[in-house]
C-alpha positions, 0 to 999 in steps of 0.5 A: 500500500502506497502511503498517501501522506508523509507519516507523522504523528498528528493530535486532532482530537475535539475537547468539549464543546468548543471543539479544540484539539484532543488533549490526549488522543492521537492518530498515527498512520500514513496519513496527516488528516484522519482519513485513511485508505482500506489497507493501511492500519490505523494506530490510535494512542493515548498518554495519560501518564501525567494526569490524575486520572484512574481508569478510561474507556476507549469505545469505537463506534460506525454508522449505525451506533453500533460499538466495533471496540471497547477497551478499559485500561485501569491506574496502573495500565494507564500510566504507560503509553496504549496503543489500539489498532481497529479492525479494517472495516470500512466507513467513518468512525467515532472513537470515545475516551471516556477518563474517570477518577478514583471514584468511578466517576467521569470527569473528562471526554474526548471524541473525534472521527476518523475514516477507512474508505475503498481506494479510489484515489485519482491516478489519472484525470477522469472526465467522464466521471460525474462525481464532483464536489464544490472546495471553492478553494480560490476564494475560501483557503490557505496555501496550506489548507489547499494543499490539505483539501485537495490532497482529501479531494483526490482520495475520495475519488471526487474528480470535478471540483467547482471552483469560484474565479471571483471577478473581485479578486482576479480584476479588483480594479480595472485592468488590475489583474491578480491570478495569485490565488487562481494560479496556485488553484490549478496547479494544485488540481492538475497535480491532484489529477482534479478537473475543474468546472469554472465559476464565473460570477458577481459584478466587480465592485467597479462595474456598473450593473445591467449597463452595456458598459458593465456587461462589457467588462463582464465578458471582457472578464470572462475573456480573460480568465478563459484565455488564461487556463484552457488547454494548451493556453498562455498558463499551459504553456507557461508551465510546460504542461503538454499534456492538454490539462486546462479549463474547458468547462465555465458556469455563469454566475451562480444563483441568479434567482438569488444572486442576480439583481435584474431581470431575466431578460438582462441576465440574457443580455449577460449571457450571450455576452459572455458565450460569445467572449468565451468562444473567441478565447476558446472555441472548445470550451462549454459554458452553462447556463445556471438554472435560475426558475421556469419565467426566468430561464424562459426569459434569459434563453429567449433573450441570449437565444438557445445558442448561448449556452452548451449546458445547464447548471441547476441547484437542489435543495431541501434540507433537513427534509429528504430528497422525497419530503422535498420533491428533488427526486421528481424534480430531477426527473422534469428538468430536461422536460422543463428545458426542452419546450425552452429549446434546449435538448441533447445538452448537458446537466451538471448538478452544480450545487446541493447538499445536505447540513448537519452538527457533529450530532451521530444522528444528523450525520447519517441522514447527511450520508443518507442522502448524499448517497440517495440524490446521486443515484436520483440523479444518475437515474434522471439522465443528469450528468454531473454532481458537485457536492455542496460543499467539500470542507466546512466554512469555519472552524466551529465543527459543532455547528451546522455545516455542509462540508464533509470535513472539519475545517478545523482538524480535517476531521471526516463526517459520515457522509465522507465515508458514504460519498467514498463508496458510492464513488467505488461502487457507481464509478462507471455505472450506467443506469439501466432501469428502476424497479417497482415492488412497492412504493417506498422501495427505490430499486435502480438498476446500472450496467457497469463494464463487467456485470451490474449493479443494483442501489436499493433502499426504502423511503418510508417503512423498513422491510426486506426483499427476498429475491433469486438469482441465478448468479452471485451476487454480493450486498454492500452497506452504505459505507462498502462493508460485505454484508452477509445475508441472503436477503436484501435489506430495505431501510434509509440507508442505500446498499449496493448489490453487485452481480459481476456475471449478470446483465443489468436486464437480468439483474432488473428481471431477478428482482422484479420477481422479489417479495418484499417482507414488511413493506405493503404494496398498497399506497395510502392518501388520506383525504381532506376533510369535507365539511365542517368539524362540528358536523363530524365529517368522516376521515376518508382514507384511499387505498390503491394496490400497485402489485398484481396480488390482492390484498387483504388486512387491517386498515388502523387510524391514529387521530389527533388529541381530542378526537374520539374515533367511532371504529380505530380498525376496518378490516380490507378484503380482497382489494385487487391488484391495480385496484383502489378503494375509499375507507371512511372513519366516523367521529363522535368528537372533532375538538377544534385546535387553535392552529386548524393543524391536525396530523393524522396517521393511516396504518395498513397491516397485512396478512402477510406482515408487510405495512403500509403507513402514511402519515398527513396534516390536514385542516378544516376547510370552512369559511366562518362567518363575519365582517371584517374590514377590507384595510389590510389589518389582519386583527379582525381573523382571529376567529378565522379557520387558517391554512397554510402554504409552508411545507414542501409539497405545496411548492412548484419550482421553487427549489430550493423550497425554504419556509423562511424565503416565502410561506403564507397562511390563508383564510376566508369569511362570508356574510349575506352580501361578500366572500372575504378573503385573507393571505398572509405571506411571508416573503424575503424579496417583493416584486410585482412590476406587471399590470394586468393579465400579467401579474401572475408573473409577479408576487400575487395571489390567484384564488379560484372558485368552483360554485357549481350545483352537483347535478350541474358539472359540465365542464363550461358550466357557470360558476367557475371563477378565477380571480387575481389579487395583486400590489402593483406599481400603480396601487392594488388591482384585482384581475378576473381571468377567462375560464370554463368558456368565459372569454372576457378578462378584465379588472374587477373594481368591485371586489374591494382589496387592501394591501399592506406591509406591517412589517419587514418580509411581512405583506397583507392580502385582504378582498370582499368578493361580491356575491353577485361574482360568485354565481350560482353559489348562495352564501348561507350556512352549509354551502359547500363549493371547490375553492383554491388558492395559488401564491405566485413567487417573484424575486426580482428575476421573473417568476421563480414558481408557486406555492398552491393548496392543491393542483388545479390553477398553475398548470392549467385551471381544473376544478376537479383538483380544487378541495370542497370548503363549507361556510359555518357559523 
């Protein structure tokens, strides 16, 4: 084995909650950061010799919380130097002294991390590797910390690094160029076998933005840095390098529905700009579009042209939720979809950011390694082809805090999703993704080629099981960190694990284990319905039960309902439900007692008679419409008995990714009396912007509210009754806008629907409306009246429309009443 590093004894320990280096324990091995290759022993040490200490425990634990070594040394023992050599099993590690006194009773502790991963170092440049990860290293390290992280970089096998050229620090002044930091950068990444995706982003602080003198000294910018690092280029030559090392890849800007000040169409202007003065520097080179939301990306690619871009950069977002909580998995899969009505096809997908954070916290790491390891497979199965982890090492030095990185700044120190990112590098290298697998929904089964044989990444979303499947080869199962697992049967739980078959097709393999039965997962998917009346009514709990296998079902549907309901039956039994079918299962109440936030969480339990499960679990809210007057001013004072619902969780954004509550959110409600429908929306938004007027103002910060009044017995799809209206605070005061829908023609401003807006404080806007009655035809305002009602909050951030947070589908994507909830007025 190849030592990595030259050998020396390094102290990197943590002590107490500050962090510091370990007081008493030390890593020795050929390595200066605690992270080590599969083969090389890893001696851990400790002297306590000098200290009043009487007896210590030294415990090593792996991913799971499982103890792989304990060790207890007494006074006498610990007066001489100890020694401890692990096992050579793989992944990230924690490694606990515990030091006590004469009485037994523990004074001090120290923890620290230490990593065994596969060998999967760079030993040559890669560029078909989609495994990458943001360092940043221009902008963000030392010399010393460079040749440190990059050294880390290579050993976990992440060939592509995103690396930030700052127009501030290359050009601080006009003309003034600075390539200090953006030299030593490629140097080190050509040594360390790295390639490079450039970032070209931020106004200098000397341009003028938006003008055509600043988008000017922007592609001039960016003629120059390209100029200087492409293959064979000026640098190169300079150097002496022949071996065609430079940099061909360049991203423009970083963010721009966040980080861009101006319009889609101006960033369009920037675009084609620089495309062109990169194609003169480089005819070779690629330059990518950063992905920015559907209005804006239609914006910038009609303005620059589909010409101006050779691939696209999106970001995906959704932390501390799951990749399935946030939507990123069917996210993943549209964003071809999205780009080829723009015109843009057959170009490639760099995942050029995402991430997931967490403490030092054992638990918080795995959901990190989690799902690192699960949104790559996600991607690869999407056809995307690029990843760059954000980001590789953490910010500052507070190891404790909440950090993207996969290493301590502060002691080089690894998380467990270093370990988790090292094996999915070994095991997915040259994978090629064949197909998924469906057995049940939450089981994620995808299939890969791979240059000999094949390989499947297995784990559930939901509830944990396991598949028993037939092979007519060997196979192999490998945890989430690359240890053997010895067992017949495929476990299914959060965390990915790698069945490889060396002598199987990936057609067969897929074949093999679409014939699997699944132990403790069900095939059934469960939604529970929203409520339709009332609480005071006592309306049933409807839960919908769909088999997606060919088998029947049959077993034990059980509902937990929230504090202060009382269920008439908790149990209804299913029998016999066919494959593909579906069916509808109602629970009665004799008490609904109301909660102060109109918030309730409801769980469905199906047990089958084979023992497998199904759960779902569901927040759902009383849809009514209470009776009162409110003021139409703006001030929200006179709701407070309103029943509210709320646009904060991830389901209810389209587009907006990442979705983060803090950047918009809103609650809504509605009141009636004889003569208005009173409407509510409070939103919560980082940036207002609404510059458009009229039918437009869908594209700006606004609310579309939509009404289904309908008879039952009179539900043609043009019938009468079918409304949409918009409430907007535009540049020339507030509008209300009515939209053609279900064959009306005619679009027009609604002066009689009374509206307010305010702003009562920062990030904080107010949406109040009095809807005539007269406008909502055929519906009588009277007690009972139930009718399809939705609301939709159209988000804008300064750079066009980014998406929308919605109650239900049915307004965003084309109007569909038949998506819209049932409300009811209630006194």
């Amino acid at each position: 084995m190849k030592i990595l590093f030259s050998s020396f004894c390094l102290l990197i320990f943590c002590f107490s909650i500050f962090a510091a280096p370990a007081e008493y324990l030390r890593l020795k091995a050929g390595a200066s950061p605690a992270i080590f290759s599969e083969d090389e022993e890893i001696e851990i040490s400790f002297d306590l010799s000098k200290t009043d200490f009487t007896s210590a425990t030294l415990t090593i634990y792996d991913f799971y919380g499982d103890p792989v070594l304990r060790k207890d040394w007494n006074r006498a023992e610990i007066k001489t130097p100890q020694k401890i050599t692990p096992d050579k099993k793989l992944g990230v590690f924690i490694a606990a002294l515990s030091l006590a006194n004469k009485k037994g009773k523990i004074i001090k502790t120290d923890e620290t991390t230490f990593a065994r991963i596969p060998d999967v170092r760079l030993m040559k440049l890669k560029p078909e590797s989609p495994f990458g990860v943001g360092a940043y290293y221009i902008v963000r390290f030392s010399p010393e910390e460079l040749a440190i992280a990059s050294t880390i970089q290579n050993m976990i096998g992440a060939v592509w690094n995103r690396e930030e050229f700052l127009w501030d620090i290359l050009e601080p002044q006009k003309d003034k160029w600075h390539w200090e930091k953006s030299d030593c950068t490629v140097i080190t990444a050509r040594d360390k076998n790295i390639l490079i995706l450039g970032l070209l982003d931020y106004w200098g602080k000397w341009a003028a933005h938006h003008t055509d003198e600043g988008i000017a000294a922007y592609a001039n910018y960016v003629r120059h840095v390209v100029e200087r690092y492409k293959p064979n280029g000026a640098f190169a030559k300079e150097h002496g390098w022949t071996d065609g090392y430079g940099v061909s890849d360049w991203e423009i800007w970083n963010e721009p529905a966040t980080f861009w000040d101006g319009s889609g169409e101006q960033f369009g202007r920037l675009l084609k700009a620089a495309y062109q003065a990169a194609k003169a520097a480089d005819p070779n080179c690629r330059v990518f579009f950063s992905e920015a939301g559907e209005s804006f990306n239609a914006a910038a690619i009609k303005e620059a042209g589909a010409q101006s871009l050779d691939g696209v950069t999106p970001h995906f977002y959704c932390p501390p939720r799951t990749p399935e909580e946030g939507g990123i998995d069917e996210s993943m899969g549209k964003m071809k979809k999205e780009f080829d009505k723009l015109g843009i096809k057959d170009k490639p997908f760099w995942v050029s950011e995402f991430g997931w954070h967490s403490t030092m916290e054992p638990g918080q790491m795995r959901h990190q390694a989690i799902c690192l390891a699960r949104t790559h497979i996600y991607g690869l199965a999407a056809g995307l082809d690029k990843f760059f982890w954000y980001n590789f090492v953490n910010d500052n030095r507070n190891k404790n805090a909440q950090h993207y990185g996969l290493v301590n700044r502060e002691d080089w120190t690894p998380r467990f999703a270093l370990g988790a990112y090292a094996a999915m590098v070994y095991f997915l290298e040259d994978a090629k993704f064949h197909s998924r697998v469906e057995l049940a929904r939450p089981a994620r089964i995808f299939v890969f080629e791979k240059k000999e044989g094949s390989l499947a990444a297995i784990w559930s979303a939901g509830a944990s099981g396991r598949l028993k499947s037939s092979f007519d080869t060997r196979v192999k199962i490998y945890d989430i960190m690359g240890n053997f697992l010895p067992t017949e049967t495929i476990p299914l739980d959060a965390e990915p694990i790698y069945l490889v078959a060396p002598e199987m097709s990936a057609e067969r393999l897929a074949a093999c284990l679409d014939k699997g039965e699944i132990a403790g997962i069900s095939s059934a998917e469960l939604s529970i319905l929203p409520i339709i009346g009332a609480l005071k009514y006592q309306p049933p709990v409807r839960v919908e039960i769909q088999n997606i296998r060919h088998q029947p079902i049959e077993g034990v549907l059980k509902i937990s309902a929230p504090d202060g309901w009382v269920a008439n039956e908790t149990e209804i039994p299913v029998s016999n439900l066919a494959g593909g079918a579906s069916a509808q299962f109602s629970f009665t109440f004799s008490q609904m007692k109301l909660s102060p936030d109109n918030r309730y969480k409801i769980s469905a339990t199906l047990s089958e008679k084979s023992g497998s499960q199904a759960v779902q679990s569901a927040e759902i809210s009383e849809l009514a419409a209470i009776y009162g007057t409110p003021e139409i001013d703006g001030d929200a004072s006179d709701w407070k008995s309103a029943r509210f619902i709320y646009l904060d969780t991830p389901d209810k954004a389209v587009g907006l990714v990442p979705y983060m509550d803090w950047n918009l959110s809103a609650k809504v409600a509605a009141q009636w009396d004889e003569d208005f429908f009173y409407f509510l929306g409070i939103v919560k938004d980082n940036v207002f912007s609404q510059p458009h007027e009229g039918s437009t103002i869908w594209e700006g910060d606004s609310f579309q509210i939509a009404f289904d009044a309908r008879p039952e017995n009179k539900m043609e799809e043009n019938a009468a009754g079918q409304y949409l209206f918009g409430l907007a605070q535009t540049k020339k005061g507030a509008l209300v806008w009515s939209w053609a829908v279900a064959g009306r023609r005619e679009e027009r401003g609604v002066p009689d629907i009374r509206f307010a807006f305010a702003a009562p404080e920062k990030d904080i806007y107010v949406y109040e409306a009095a809807i005539p009655k007269k406008l909502l035809a055929p519906l009588v305002l009277k007690e009972g009246a139930q009718f399809g009602f939705n609301i939709l909050l159209n988000d804008d951030d300064g750079g066009g429309r980014r998406g929308w947070l919605e109650w239900t589908p049915g307004i965003g994507t084309g109007f569909n009443p038949a998506q819209f909830t049932k409300w009811t007025l209630i006194k």
